[in-house]
N, C-alpha and C positions, 0 to 999 in steps of 0.2 A: 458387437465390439467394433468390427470394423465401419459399421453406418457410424456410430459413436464419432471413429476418430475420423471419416471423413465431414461429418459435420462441423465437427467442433474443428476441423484447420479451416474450414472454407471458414467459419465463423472468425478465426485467427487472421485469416489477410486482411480483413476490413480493421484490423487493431494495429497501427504502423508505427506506434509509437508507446514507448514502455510509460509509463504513466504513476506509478505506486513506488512512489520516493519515500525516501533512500533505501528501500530492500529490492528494488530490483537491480537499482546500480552497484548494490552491495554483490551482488551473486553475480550479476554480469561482469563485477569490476573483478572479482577474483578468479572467475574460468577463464577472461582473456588476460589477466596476470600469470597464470597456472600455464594456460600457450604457451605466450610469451618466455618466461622466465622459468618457468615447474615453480616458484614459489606464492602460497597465494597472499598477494598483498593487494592494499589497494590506495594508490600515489604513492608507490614506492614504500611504504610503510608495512611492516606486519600488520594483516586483520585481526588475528586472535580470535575468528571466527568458526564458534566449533560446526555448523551445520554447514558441512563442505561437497555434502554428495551431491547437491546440483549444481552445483559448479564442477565436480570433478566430470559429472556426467558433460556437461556441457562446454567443456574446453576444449576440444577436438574441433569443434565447429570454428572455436575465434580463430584458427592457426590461419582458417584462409584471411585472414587477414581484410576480411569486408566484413562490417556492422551491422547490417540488412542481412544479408546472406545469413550468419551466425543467429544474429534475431529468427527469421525465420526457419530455420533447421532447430533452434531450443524452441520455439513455438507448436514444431511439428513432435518434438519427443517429449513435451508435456501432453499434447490431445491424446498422443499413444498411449504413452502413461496413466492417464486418467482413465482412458476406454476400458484398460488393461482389469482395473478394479471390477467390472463384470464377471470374472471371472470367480476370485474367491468369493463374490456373495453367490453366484452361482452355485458352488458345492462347496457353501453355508447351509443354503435352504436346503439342498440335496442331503445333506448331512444329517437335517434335523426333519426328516422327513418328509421334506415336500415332493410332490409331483417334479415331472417335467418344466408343466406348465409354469408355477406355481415358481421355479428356479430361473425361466424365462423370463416371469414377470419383474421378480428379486432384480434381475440383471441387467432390464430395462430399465426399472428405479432407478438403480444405481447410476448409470448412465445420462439416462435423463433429468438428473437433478442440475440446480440452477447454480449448483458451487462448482461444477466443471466449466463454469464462465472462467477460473480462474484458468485453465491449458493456455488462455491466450497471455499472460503474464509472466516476465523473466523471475517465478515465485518457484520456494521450494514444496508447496503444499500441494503440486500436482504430482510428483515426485513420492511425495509420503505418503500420497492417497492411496494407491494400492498399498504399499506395504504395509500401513495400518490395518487394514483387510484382510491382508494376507492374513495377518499376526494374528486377527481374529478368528480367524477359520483355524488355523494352526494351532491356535491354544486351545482352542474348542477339543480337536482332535485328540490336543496331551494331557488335556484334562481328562475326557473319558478313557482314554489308554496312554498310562503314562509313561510309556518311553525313551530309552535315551535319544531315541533317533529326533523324535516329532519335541520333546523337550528341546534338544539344539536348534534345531530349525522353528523352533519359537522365538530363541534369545535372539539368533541370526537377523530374523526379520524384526525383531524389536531395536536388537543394535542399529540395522539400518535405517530405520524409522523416524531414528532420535539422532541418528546422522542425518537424517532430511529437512528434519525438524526437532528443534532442542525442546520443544513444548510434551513431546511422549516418553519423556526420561520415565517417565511414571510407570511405562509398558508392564518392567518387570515385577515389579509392586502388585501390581492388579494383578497379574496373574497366580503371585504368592495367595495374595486373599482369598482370589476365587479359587485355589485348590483348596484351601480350609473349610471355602462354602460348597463345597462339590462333596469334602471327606465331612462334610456335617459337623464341622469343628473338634476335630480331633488333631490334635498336635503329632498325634503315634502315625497316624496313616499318612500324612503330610508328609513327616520327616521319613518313612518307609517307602512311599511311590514319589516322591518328589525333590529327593536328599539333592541330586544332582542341580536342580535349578535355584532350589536354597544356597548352594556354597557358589552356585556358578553366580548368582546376584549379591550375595552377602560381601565378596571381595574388593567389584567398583564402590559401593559405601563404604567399606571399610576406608579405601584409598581417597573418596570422597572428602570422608569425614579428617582423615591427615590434613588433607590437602589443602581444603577447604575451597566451599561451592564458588567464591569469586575467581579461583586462578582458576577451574575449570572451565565456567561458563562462558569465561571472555568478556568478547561484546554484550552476550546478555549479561555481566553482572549486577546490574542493579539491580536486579530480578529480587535479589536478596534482600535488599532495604524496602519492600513494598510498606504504604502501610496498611493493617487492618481495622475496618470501620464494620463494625459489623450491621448497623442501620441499612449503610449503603450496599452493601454485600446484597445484602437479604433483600431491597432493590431489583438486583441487578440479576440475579438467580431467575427471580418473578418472570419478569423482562426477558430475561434472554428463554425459561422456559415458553412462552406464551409465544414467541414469535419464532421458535425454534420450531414450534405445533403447529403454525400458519406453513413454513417452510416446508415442513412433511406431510401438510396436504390435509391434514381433519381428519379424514375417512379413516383410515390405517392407525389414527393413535390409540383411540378407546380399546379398540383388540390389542393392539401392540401392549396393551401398559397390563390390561389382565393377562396376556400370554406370559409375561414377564413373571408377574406375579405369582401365580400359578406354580410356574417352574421353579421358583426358589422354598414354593411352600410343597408341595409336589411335585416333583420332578419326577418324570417316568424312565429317564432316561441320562447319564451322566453326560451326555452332548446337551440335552436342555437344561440343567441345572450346567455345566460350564458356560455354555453362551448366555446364560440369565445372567451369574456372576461376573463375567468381562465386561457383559454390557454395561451393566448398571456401577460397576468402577470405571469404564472409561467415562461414562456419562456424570459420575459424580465428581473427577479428576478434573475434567475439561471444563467442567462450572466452574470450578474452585478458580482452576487459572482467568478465564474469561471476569469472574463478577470480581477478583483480586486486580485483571487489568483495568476493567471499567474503572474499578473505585480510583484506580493511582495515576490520571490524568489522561485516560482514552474513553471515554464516558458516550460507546458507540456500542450497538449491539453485532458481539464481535462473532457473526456467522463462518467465518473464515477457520475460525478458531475450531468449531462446533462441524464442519463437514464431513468428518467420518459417522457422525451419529445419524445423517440421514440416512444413509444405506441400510443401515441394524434395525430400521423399522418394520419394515416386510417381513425380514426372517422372524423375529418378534409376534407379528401379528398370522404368521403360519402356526407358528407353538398355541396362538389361541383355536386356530381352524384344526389343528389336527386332536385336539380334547372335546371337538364338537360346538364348540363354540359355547363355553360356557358363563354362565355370571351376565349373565344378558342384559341385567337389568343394571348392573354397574358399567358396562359398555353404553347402553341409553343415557343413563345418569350422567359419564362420562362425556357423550355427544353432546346433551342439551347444555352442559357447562363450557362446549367450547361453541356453540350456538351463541349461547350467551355471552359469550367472551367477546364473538366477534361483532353484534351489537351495539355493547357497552363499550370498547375498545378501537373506535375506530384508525388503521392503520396510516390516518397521511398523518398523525403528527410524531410519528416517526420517521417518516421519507421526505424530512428539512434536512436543511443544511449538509451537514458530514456524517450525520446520523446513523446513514447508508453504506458507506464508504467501504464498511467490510463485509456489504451483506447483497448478494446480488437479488434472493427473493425481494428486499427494499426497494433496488434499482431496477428491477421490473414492476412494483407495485407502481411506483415514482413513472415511469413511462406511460403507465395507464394515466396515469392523473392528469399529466401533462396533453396525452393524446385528446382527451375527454371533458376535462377540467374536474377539479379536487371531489367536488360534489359527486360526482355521477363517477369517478373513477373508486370511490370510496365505496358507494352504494354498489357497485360493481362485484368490488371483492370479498366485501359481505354479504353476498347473495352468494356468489360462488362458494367461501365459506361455508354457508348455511347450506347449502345442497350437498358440500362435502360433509358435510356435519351428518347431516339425516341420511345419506346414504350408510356412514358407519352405523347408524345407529339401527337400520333396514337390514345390516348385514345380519346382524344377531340376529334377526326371525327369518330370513327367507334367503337361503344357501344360494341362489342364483343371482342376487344382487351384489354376491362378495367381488363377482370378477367384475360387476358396474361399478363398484367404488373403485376396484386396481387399476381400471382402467379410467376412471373418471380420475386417479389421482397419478396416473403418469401424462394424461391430457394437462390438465396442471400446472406440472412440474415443467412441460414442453412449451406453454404457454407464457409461463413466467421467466425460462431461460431465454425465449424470444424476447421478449420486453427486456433483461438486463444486457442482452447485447443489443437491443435497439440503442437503450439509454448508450452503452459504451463506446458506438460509433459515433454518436453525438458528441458524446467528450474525447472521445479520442480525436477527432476532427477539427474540434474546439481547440484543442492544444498545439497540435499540429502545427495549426494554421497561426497559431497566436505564439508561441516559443523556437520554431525552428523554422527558419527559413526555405524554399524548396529545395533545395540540397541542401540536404540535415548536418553532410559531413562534408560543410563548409571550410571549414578551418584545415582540415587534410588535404583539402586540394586544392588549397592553395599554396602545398608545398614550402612553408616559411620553414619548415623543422620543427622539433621540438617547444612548445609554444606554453607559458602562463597565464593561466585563467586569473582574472583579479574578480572577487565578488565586492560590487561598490555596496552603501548602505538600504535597504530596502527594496535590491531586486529578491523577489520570492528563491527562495530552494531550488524549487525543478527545473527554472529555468535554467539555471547551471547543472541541474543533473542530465539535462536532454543535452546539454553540450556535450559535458564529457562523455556521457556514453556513445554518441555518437562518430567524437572524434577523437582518437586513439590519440593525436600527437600533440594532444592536453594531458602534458606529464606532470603540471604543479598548478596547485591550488591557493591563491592567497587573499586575502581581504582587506580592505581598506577603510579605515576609519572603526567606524560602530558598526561592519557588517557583521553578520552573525552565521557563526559555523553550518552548513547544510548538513554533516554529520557531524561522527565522532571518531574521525580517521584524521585528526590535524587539522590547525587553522591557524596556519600564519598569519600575520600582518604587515603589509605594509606599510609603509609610512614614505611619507614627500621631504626631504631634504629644504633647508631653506631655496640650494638651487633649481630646487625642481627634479630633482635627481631623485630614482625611485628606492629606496630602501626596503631592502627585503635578509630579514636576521642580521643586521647593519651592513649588510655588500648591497651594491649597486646595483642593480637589474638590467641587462644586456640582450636577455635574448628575444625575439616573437612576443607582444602580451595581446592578451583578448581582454578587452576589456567593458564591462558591463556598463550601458548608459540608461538603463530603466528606470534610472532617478535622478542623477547625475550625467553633466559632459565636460568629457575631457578634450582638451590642443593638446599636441606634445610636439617638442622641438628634438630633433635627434631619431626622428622617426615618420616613415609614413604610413598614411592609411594605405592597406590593402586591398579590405573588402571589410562591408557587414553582413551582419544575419542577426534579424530577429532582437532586435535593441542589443547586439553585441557587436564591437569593431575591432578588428585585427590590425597594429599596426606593426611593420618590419622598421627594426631599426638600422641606421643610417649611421649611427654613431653613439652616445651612450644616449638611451633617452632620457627628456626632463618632462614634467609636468611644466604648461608654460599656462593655459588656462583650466581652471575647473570650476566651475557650478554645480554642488550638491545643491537638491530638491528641485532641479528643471527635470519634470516626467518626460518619458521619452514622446507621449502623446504631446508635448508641448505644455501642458501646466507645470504651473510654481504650488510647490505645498507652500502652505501656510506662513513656512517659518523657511529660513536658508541660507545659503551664503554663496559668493564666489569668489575666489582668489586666482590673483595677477602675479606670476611668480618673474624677479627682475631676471634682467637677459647678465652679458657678461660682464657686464660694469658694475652685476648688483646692485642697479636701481632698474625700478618700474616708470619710465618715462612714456606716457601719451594718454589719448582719450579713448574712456569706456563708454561704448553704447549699446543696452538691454531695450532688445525693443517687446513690446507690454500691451496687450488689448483683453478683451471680454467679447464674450458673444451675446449677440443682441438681448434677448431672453434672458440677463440677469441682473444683478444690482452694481450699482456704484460702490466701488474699494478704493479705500487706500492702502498707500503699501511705506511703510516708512523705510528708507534706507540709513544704514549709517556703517560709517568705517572711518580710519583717519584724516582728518580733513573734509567729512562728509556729516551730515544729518540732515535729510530730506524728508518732508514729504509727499507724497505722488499719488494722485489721484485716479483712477482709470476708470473711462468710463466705457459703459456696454456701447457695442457698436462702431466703438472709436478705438484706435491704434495710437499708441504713439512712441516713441521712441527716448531714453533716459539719456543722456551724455555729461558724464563725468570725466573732468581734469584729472588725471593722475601724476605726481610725482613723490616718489617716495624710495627709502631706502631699504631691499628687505623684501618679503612676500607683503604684499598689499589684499586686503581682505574688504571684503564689502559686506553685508549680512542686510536682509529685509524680514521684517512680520508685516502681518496683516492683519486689519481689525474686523475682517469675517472670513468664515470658514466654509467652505461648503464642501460636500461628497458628493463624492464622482461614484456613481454605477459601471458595471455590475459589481466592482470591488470595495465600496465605499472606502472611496479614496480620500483623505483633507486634502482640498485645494484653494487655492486663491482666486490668482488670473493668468490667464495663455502669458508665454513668455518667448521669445527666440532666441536662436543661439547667442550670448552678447560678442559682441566684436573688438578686439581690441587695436588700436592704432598705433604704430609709436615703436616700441625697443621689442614688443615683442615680437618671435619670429613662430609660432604655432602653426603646422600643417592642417587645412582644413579636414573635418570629419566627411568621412565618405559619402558621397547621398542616398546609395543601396541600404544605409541602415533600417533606421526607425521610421 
């Protein structure tokens, strides 16, 4: 346990930046709310957020009032947490018979799996990792002696479970069923050894069912309006079993699935017939939600979800070793079908895209491929497969190969949590470098006070979420135009006044704004620049601020999308008097565009060609905000985001009545 949590924090420094938006800025946003205030909101708003225990755990740390500091102390009491889970799989196995050794190796598993990559994440699932564990060793315990004591100290660890994570509401359910499959289906012995856990669960339903599931789940409510496909389901069950049995390593299933079996058909023991029944409800629970996610628009194999079910497979495949290791030939059977699996199924056309996102065995598979290339990373892991295959299958005849698969499958599991933090220091590095500037908690120290985030249209989410988490004195959140909400905690909009004057719920806007230019640039009059970071500029106002130039679709990298506009907003006289000039080029290596412009008094069109520069100047006078708009009659994408673009473009300039502060050059 302690090797555990010193690995995994050393592995947590090299992760400097929270990355899994909007739930880490959810949980961070309400422990340093809960500091701050004891209330937990997040921009001032109620969360309505019922899984509060990692944040309640983790608010002590925001008090000190540094963002780093707080990241790294929740960083360090997630790897604790997680290591902590060695313990009750430990005396799980002990419970159900195993050796020493045998509770040693259970507790390395445990440990060693590649879903403790999450400790390094402001998530609450390192949090409910043990107490998931717990609850299962615990129910174990009050299923074969059922008293009041080990019954309480079920619900306990189940309540807090489902305060860690609203996804184990189900805890107490399973444990109902598995007492009926323990009492052999007797309703008399259930309501006779169990009366206390029956009325103690019956009560939240009841109040459930009053109350109904949306006012309690909060932010989860949608939960409720899923839909059901059952085609896709049954999909998704497939899928997440099959890569679920790559994760646990081969070796350990084939015994694991007969041990299982076995105990629910002969149980020797009411500890194996309890932990048969837990298991196989929380494993039937945790599909139901997982292939219910996939189907309603997360269509990722969601391992995240699934991490407590790796630990239960050692203790599982002890219940097969301590019957002697029986059914040998459906262990074989079972082997050569995941031989076969791995074959026919080869694993890179799942580690595309986002596919991976919730699954660290993927993002270590995804690391090999890339180390190696697809071919030979593929052929890699289907080799290794295949020996974890035949080793289970070696276990059934020859009792000294049982400890070459335990240990060929925590080699493994060690291998592949290497590779998912390989992969995640590359992205985390990646983002780093590309959304936050070197001083993250730019905007705090630069002392403006209390400051407005405005989200313009098509900067990504996390870019704004690395802001705010970073900088505590982004107390408002608003958007501009067609941006589009990063959560579901509020999304104002603003709006530009004919003077340029900013509008925000129809009052003016006065104080500090940060304002996004990852697609859009802005002038403001009434204001200057302070500093940038990472395509955002801070500017302190001077007086009320105006909007005096804007161009939506100038990229911060200098392209023009496709299609776009800019507006000249008049000075005090309410006219726009002088000359505009948008300077316009291509780089050598592409094709000749045109770009037609038009606005009042305006229809052009402009040519540009590769290699060549040149510069547009327009006469303006007009009364009113003056708008100019351009398309273009080709398209092209930009890598690695496939971006639509036109042609490079610079800031345009304008001469004449308006009075616009220039943009920082520390920016973009």
């Amino acid at each position: 346990m302690a090797a555990s949590f010193l690995v995994r924090y050393v592995a947590a420094v090299g992760h400097t930046t929270p990355l899994y938006f909007p739930d880490e800025y959810i949980y961070s946003g309400i422990a340093r709310s809960l500091a701050q205030s004891g209330k937990p909101l997040i921009r001032g708003s109620s969360a309505h957020f019922p899984a509060m225990l990692e944040p309640l755990l983790a608010a002590p740390f925001w008090l000190t009032n540094n963002p780093d500091l707080a990241y790294r102390l929740t960083q360090a009491e997630n790897a604790l947490a997680m290591s902590l889970a060695a313990v009750p799989v430990y005396l799980l196995v002990r419970r159900l018979g195993g050796g020493a050794w045998a509770a040693l190796a259970a507790a390395a598993l445990t440990v060693a799996s590649p879903d403790l990559f999450f400790s390094s994440f402001l998530l609450a699932d390192a949090i409910a990792y043990p107490l998931v564990l717990g609850a299962v060793y615990v129910g174990v315990r009050a299923l074969a002696e059922p008293s009041r004591r080990l019954q309480l100290a079920f619900a306990g660890l189940a309540v807090l479970a489902t305060f860690a994570r609203i996804q184990y509401v189900f805890l107490p359910l399973v444990f109902v069923a598995a007492s009926l499959v323990v009492e052999r289906g007797s309703v008399r012995a259930v309501w006779s050894r169990f009366r206390l856990s029956v009325l103690l669960y019956a009560a939240p339903l009841a109040v459930a069912a009053v109350l109904g599931p949306k006012r309690l789940l909060g932010y989860y409510s949608d939960v409720v309006d899923v839909h059901i496909r059952p085609g896709e389901i049954a999909h998704w069950l497939g899928t997440d079993a099959m890569l679920l049995a790559y994760a646990a390593g081969f070796a350990l299933v084939p015994g694991a699935i007969v041990g299982i079996v076995f105990a629910l058909w002969k149980p020797s023991s009411r500890e194996e017939c309890g932990f048969a029944a837990l298991g196989v409800g929380l494993l039937l629970c945790l599909f139901a939600e997982t292939a219910l996610y996939a189907t309603n628009g997360s269509d990722r194999f969601q391992e995240r979800y699934l991490m407590v079910l790796l630990p239960l497979v050692f203790p599982a495949f002890v219940l097969w070793l301590q019957r002697g290791r029986p059914a040998k030939q459906a262990v074989v059977l079972g082997a050569v079908g995941l031989l076969a699996l791995s074959a026919r199924v080869p694993l890179s056309g799942y580690t595309v895209s986002d596919f991976k996102q919730d699954s660290p065995f993927l993002m270590g598979v995804f690391r090999l491929e890339k180390a190696v290339g697809i071919g030979d990373g593929s052929l890699a892991i289907a080799l290794a497969a295949a020996v974890l295959a035949c080793l289970g299958a070696a276990a059934a005849f020859r009792a000294r190969l049982v400890w070459v698969a335990v240990g060929a499958t925590i080699v493994a599991s060690c291998a592949v949590s290497i590779g998912a933090v390989s992969f995640d220091r590359h992205v985390v590095r990646t983002v780093r470098e590309t959304y936050l500037p070197a001083d993250a908690s730019w905007v705090d120290h630069a002392k403006v006070g209390d400051a407005t985030l405005i989200q313009t249209p098509a900067t990504p989410h996390a870019r704004a979420h690395e802001q705010l988490f970073w900088n505590s004195s982004l107390t408002r959140l608003a958007f501009l135009d067609q941006a589009s909400p990063i959560d579901a905690f509020g999304h104002p909009h603003v709006t530009v006044a004919d003077d340029g004057r900013l509008l925000l719920g129809g009052k003016t806007m006065r104080g500090p704004l940060v304002i996004s230019n990852y697609a859009v640039r802005a002038r403001l009059t009434g204001a200057a620049p302070v500093a940038g970071g990472a395509d955002y500029e801070l500017w302190r106002p001077t007086g009320t601020p105006r909007m005096a130039l804007f161009v939506g679709g100038l990229y911060h990298d200098g392209w023009l999308s496709p299609a776009g506009h800019l507006t000249v907003y008049p000075s005090s006289n309410g006219r726009v008097e002088g000359t505009l000039r948008l300077p316009l080029s291509l780089p050598a290596a592409t094709r000749r565009t045109h770009l037609r412009l038009q606005g009042p008094g305006v229809d052009r069109r402009v040519t540009v060609v590769p290699g060549k520069s040149i510069v547009v100047s327009v006469r303006v006078s007009h009364r009113g905000p003056w708008t100019l708009s351009w398309h273009s009659d080709r398209i092209g994408y930009l890598q690695p985001d496939d971006r639509p673009i036109s042609v490079q473009g610079g800031m345009p300039s304008f001469g004449g009545s308006d009075r616009g502060s220039a943009a920082p050059s520390s920016a973009a």
